[in-house]
N, C-alpha and C positions, 0 to 999 in steps of 0.2 A: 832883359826880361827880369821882372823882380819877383821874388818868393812870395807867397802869400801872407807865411807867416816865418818869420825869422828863428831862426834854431834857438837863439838865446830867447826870444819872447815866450818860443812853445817851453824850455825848461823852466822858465821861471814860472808860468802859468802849470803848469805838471806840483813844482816844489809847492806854490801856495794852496795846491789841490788837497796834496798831503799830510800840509801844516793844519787843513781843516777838517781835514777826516781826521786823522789823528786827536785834536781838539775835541771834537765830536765826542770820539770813544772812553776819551776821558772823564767828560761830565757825564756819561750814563752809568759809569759804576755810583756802588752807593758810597755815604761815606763809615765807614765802620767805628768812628770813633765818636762816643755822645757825651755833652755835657756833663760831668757831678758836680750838681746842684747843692752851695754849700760847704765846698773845696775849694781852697785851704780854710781851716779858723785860725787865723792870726788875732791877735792881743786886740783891744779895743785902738790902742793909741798906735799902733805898727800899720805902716802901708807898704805896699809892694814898689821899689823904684824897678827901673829899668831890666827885665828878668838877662841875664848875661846869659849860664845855661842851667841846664837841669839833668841830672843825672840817677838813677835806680841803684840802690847797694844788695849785694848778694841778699842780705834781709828784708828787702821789699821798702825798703823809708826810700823817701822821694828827699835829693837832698837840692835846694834851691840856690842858685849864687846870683844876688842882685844888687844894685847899686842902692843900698841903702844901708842904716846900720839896723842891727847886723849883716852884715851883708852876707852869711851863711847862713841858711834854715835849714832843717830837719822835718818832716814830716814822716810818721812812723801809719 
């Protein structure tokens, strides 16, 4: 006599259930972060390579490390 539906079909059919409710609940939040239109001003001749990361100083400058020269910025 054979099962209908096999133990490992029903948990994997269960996990993918999850994986998509889960999914779901994600894209319905908003997203709280918006553009500043205009940020950074960088020099005319300077372009942004590769952004490696980005860090906040106790005084609020955004400090940038990218693969260009200079390859530290400052923004205050």
């Amino acid at each position: 006599m054979s099962d209908p539906l096999p133990p490992k079909f029903t948990r994997v059919a269960l996990l993918i259930a999850a994986v998509i409710a889960c999914a779901a609940a994600v894209h319905a939040q908003d997203n709280p972060y918006r553009v500043a239109e205009g940020w950074p001003q960088l020099p005319s001749a300077m372009k942004f390579g590769g952004v490696i990361s980005t860090d906040v100083d106790a005084r609020g400058n955004i400090w940038v490390f990218h693969r260009n020269d200079p390859p530290i910025l400052q923004f205050a």
